[in-house]
Kinemage of the C-alpha trace (Angstrom):
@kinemage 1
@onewidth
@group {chain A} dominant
@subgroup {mainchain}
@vectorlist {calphas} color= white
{ca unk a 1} P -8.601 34.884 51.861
{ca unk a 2} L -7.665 35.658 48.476
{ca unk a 3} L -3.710 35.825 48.552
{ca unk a 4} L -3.548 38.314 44.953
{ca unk a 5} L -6.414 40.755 46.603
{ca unk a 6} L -3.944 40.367 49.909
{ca unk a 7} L -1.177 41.509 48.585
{ca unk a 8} L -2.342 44.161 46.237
{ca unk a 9} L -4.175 45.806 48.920
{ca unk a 10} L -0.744 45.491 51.035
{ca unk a 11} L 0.987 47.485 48.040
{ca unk a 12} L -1.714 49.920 48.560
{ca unk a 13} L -1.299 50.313 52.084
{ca unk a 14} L 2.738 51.105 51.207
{ca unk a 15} L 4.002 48.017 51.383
{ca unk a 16} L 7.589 47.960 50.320
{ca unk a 17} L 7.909 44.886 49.223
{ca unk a 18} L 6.043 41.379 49.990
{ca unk a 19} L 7.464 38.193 51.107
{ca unk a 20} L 5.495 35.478 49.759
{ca unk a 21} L 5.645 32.146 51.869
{ca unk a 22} L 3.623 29.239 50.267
{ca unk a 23} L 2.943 27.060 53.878
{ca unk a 24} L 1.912 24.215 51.770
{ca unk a 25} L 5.245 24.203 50.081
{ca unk a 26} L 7.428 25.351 53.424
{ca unk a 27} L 9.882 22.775 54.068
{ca unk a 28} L 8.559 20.238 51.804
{ca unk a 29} L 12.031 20.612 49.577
{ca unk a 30} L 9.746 20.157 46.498
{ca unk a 31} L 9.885 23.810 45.123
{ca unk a 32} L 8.193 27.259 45.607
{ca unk a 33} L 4.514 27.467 44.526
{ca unk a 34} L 5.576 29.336 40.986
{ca unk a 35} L 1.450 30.153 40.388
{ca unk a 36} L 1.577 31.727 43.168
{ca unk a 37} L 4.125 33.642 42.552
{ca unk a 38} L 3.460 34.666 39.599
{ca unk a 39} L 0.188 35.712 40.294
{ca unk a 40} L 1.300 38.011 43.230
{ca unk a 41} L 4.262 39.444 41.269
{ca unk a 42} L 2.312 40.244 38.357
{ca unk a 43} L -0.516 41.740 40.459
{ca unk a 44} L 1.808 44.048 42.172
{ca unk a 45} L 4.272 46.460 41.210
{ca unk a 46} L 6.607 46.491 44.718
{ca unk a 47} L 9.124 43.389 44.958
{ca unk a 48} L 8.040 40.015 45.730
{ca unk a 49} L 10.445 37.355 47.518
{ca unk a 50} L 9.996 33.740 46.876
{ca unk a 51} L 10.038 31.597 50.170
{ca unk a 52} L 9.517 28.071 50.819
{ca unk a 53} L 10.178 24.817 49.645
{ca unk a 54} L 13.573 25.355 48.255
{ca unk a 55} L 15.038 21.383 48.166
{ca unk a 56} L 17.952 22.017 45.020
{ca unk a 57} L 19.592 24.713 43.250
{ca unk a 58} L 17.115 24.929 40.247
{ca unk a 59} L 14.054 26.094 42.576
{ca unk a 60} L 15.956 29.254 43.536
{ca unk a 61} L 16.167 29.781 39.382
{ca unk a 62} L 12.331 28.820 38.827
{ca unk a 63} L 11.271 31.047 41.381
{ca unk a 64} L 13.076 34.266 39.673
{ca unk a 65} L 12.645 33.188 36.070
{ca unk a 66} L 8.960 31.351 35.981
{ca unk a 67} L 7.576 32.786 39.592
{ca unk a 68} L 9.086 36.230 38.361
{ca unk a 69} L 10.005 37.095 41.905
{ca unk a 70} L 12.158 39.668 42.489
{ca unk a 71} L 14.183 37.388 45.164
{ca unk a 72} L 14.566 34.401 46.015
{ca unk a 73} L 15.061 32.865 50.124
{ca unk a 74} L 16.237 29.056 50.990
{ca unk a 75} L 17.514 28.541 54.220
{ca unk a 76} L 16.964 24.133 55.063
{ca unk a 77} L 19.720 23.560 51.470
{ca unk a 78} L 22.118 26.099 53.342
{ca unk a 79} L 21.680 25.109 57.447
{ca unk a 80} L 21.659 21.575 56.660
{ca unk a 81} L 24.919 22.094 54.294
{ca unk a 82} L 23.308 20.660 51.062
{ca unk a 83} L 24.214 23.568 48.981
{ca unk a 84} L 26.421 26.503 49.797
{ca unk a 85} L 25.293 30.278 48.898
{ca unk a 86} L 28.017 30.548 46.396
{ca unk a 87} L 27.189 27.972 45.017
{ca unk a 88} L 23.496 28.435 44.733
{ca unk a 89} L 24.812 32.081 43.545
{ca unk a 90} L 26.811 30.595 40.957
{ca unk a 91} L 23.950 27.911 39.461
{ca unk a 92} L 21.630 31.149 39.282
{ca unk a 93} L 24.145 33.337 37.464
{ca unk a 94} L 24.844 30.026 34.719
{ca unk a 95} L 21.030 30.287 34.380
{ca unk a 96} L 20.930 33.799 33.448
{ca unk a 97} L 19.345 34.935 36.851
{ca unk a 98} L 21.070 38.477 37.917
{ca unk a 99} L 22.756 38.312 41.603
{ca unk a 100} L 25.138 39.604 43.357
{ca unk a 101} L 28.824 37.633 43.192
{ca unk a 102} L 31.431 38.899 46.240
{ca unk a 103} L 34.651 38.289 45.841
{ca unk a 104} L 35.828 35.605 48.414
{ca unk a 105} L 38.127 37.120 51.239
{ca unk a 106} L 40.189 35.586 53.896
{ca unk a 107} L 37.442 36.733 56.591
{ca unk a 108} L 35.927 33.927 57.932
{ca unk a 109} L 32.759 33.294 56.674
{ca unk a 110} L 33.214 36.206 53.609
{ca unk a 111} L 31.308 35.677 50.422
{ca unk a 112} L 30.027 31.927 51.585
């Protein structure tokens, strides 16, 4: 199975968007599969999201800025309390990477 002729024939089926997770890379901490990634997202003209392999901060940025995925996903850095989402947030904005910043709030769990 060809994983660029996959996903451009999910984008013709009406796919909205396509999230891309590399199994070789899932859990392994040691990045997303950026090739991949870019291949996909310059194959197709409907989002891609990044997923898998996320171990530090700078994978979220490669993923966005060499993948060229629209979004990025971690979730082992945040459940295992290695990184917070501000804080991955913040490291992503410093990069030039455009997201989203809330405003903290004193609702529990607000903006984290």
């Amino acid at each position: 199975l060809d994983a660029v002729v996959w996903a451009q024939q999910m984008a013709a089926y009406g796919a909205g968007e396509i999230l891309l997770t590399s199994m070789d890379r899932d859990g392994t901490k040691s990045g997303f599969d950026v090739a991949l990634t870019r291949a996909i997202a310059g194959a197709v003209s409907i989002p891609v999201i990044a997923s898998g392999g996320v171990g530090n901060l700078d994978h979220l940025v490669e993923g966005a800025r060499d993948g060229h995925a629209s979004a990025v996903l971690a979730a082992s850095i945040f459940h295992f309390g290695e990184h917070s989402i501000n804080a991955a947030k913040t490291h992503m904005d410093a990069a030039g990477v455009p997201v989203r910043i809330v405003p903290q709030t004193d609702k529990a769990g607000a903006g984290q």
